[in-house]
N, C-alpha and C positions, 0 to 999 in steps of 0.2 A: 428300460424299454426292451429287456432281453425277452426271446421269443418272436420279434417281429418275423410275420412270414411275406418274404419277399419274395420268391420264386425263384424258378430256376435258370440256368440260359437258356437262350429260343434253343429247338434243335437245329439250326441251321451253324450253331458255334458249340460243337462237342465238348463233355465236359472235357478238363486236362489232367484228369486225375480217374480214378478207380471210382465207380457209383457209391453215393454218399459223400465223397468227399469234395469240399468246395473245388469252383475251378480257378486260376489263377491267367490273365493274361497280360500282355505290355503293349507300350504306346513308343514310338520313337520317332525322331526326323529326319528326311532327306538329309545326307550330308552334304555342306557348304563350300566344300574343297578339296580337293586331293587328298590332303594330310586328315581331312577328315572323313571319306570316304576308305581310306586303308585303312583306317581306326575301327570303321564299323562294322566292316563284316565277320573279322574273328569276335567280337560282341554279339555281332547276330548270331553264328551260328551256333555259341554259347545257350544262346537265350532260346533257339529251334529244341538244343536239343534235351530243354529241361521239359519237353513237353505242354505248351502253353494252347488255350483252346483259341484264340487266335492272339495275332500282334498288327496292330494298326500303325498306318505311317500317315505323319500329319500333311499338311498340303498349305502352300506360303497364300497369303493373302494373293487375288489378281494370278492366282496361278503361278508366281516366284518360284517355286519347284518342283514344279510340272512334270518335269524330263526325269528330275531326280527322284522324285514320288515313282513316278511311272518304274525306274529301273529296278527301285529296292521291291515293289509290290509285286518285278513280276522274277527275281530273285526270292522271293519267297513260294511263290506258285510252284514253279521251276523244284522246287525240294517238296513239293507235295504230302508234305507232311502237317505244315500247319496254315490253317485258313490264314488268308491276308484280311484283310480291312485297309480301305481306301477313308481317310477324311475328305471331305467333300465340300469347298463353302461357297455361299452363294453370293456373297460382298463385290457388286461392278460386273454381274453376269447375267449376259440376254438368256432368253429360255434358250433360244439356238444353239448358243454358245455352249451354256450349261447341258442339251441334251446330246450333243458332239460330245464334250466331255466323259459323262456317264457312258455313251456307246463305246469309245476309247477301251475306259477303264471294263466294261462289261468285255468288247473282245481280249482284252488280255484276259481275261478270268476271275477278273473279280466279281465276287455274288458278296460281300457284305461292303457296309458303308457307313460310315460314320456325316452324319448330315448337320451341317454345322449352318448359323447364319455368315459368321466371320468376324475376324477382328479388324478392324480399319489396314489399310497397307502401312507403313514405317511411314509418322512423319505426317501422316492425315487425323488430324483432330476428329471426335468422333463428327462434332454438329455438321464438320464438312462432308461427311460419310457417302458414297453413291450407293446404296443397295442394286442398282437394276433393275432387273423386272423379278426380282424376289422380295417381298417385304419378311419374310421371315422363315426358318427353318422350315417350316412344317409343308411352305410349299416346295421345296427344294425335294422335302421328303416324297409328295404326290407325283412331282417328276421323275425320281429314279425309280417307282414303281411303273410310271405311263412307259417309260423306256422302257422298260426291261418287258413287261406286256406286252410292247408292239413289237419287239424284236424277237419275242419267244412267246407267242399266242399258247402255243399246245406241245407237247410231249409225245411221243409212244411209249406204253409200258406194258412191259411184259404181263401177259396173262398165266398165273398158278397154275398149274395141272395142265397150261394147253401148248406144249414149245413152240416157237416160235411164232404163237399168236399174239398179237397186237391188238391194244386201246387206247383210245386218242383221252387225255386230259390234260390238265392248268399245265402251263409252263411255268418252268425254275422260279421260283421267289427265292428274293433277293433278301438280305437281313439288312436293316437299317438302323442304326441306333444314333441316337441324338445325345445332347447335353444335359446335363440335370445340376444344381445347384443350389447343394444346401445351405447355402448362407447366403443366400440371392444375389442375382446377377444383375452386373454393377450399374442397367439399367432398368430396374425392377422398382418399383414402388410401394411391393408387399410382397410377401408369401402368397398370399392368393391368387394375386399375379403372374408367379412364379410355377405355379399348380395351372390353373390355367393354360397355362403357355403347354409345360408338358402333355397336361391332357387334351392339345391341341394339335400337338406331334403325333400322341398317340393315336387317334383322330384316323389323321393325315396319312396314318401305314405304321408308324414307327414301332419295331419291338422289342428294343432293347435302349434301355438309359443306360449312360456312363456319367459319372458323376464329375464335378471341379473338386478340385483339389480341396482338403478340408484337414484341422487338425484335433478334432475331438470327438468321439467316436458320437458323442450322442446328435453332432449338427449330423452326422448322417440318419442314425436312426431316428432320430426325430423329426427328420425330412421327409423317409419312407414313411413312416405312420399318418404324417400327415398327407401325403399323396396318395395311401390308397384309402385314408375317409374319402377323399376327392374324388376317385374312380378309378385310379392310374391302375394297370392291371398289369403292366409290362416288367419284366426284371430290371432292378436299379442295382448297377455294378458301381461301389464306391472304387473313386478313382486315388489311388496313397501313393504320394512319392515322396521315399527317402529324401532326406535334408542332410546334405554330407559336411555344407560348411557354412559360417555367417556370411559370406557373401552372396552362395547358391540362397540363403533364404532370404534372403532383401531381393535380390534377382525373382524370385517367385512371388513375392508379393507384389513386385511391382507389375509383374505381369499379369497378376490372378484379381488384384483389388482386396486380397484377403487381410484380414485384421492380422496383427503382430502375435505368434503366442512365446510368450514374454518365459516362460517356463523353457521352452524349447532355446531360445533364443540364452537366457544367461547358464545352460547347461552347454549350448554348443561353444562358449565366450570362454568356459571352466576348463574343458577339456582340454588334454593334450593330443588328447586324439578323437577330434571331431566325426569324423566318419561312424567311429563306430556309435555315437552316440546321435547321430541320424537313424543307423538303421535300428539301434533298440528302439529307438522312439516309434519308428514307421512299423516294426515290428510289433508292438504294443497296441497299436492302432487296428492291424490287420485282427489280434486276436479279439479285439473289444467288437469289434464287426460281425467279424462270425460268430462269438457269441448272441450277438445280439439277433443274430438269422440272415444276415449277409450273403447271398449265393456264391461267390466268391469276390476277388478285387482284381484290378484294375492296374496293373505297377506302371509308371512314368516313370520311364529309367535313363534321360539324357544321354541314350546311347551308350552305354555300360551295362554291362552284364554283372559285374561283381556283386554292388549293393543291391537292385532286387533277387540277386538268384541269394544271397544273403539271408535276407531278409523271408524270402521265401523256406531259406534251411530251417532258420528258427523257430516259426510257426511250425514247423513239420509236414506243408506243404511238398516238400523235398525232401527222401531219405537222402543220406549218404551215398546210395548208390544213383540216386536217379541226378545227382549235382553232378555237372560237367564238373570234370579236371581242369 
């Protein structure tokens, strides 16, 4: 399937590299504690300053880290160097509720968002699930646009050739990207389904996809091809995260629903040194993507900086000079 044309990032998430060359960005979480909050910020500013076109920070079911979302998202603003990305989910949340939220995260400055349905909270079976007054991402997605619209109707922008003259037009748009799921989501009943749903997001404002986790290059690009016979017209960012050790991959599947790869699995069992044979593997992956037409990826990096900025060297995504110390 090499040659897929996928697109580019929206311009609202610059590339993170020189023109032509893919962009590369990360995904991390609120820390859970102290000991884990000193852990993450020399990680972070690792990860700021390998140049990444942005880094999104996830958000706990029911709003569980809220405060903590909130602090890293506006620690990243705050260094103004790289867009944030707010996840957003709408799992047990009134509109009120949810457009309180969005104005929140809009005055702190956030302009992108990752717009998610949600995964049940810890502990709640899905069939017991409350949605609220969301049934599905896509409205979530028509809200952070309604918000951001009534809060920012219009602009002035400067007029070429006239100083200081002024013209009223659209207010800041927001970037919002949704979920995407090449080996279908684990309450899906087809691919078509699955298509659907996305071109339902996309629909709804969405324009940019990030993908679930996945381990063979083709369930991506065979995913892409078949989303845009479908219509889908937005950039799908495969989302790859290094596998460091057999227990970090039981841990991912049991939270992804993804099938076992049995390959990855008795190579990470052989090794004496696991890690590195995570990141060849996630490495291997990145370059089978962008050949394939990939715009860039996606790195899920469990709060460490070492294995994606790694992983990022060996693609060549990263010279030598631009890898932190």
């Amino acid at each position: 399937m090499a040659g897929t044309e996928i697109g580019a990032p929206p311009a609202a998430l610059p590339s993170s590299a020189s023109p032509g060359r893919p962009s590369f960005s990360f995904e991390l979480y609120p820390p859970r504690s102290e000991a884990a909050e000193k852990a993450l910020y020399p990680a972070l500013e690792q990860l700021i300053a390998s140049g990444p076109a942005f880094i999104s920070v996830t958000y706990g079911a029911n709003g569980s880290s809220r405060t903590a979302s909130l602090d890293v998202l506006r620690y990243l603003l705050r260094t103004g160097t790289v867009p944030a990305m707010a996840h957003f989910t709408a799992v047990s949340s009134s509109f009120s509720e949810a457009s309180q939220l969005v104005r929140e995260f809009l005055d702190a400055g956030v302009t992108s968002f990752l717009a998610l349905r949600g995964d049940p909270p810890e502990g709640v079976p899905e069939d017991q699930l409350v949605l609220g007054d969301f049934g599905s991402a896509s409205e979530l997605v028509q809200l952070i646009h309604a918000v951001q619209t009534e809060r920012e109707p219009f602009r002035a922008h400067d007029v070429p050739g006239f100083p200081g003259a002024k013209r009223l037009g659209s207010g800041r748009k927001v970037t919002i990207a949704v979920a995407a799921f090449p080996n279908g989501h684990p309450r899906s009943r087809s691919r078509a389904q699955d298509l659907d749903t996305l071109l339902a997001k996309e629909a709804a404002g969405a324009n940019l996809a990030i993908t679930q986790l996945f381990f063979e290059a083709d369930d991506y690009l065979g995913f892409v091809d078949d989303a845009r016979a479908a219509g889908v017209t937005m950039p799908i960012l495969p989302g790859i995260m290094p596998v460091l050790s057999e227990k970090r991959l039981h841990r991912i599947l049991e939270l992804s629903g993804e099938a076992m790869p049995t390959q990855l699995l008795r190579d990470l069992r052989a090794s004496d040194d696991p890690a590195s044979v995570g990141i060849a593997q996630a490495a291997q992956l990145v370059r089978d993507v962008l050949a394939g037409g990939a715009p860039g990826v996606h790195l899920y990096t469990f709060n460490r900086s070492e294995a994606p900025l790694a992983v990022l060297g060996e693609v060549g995504l990263l010279t030598s000079r631009e890898i932190p110390a």
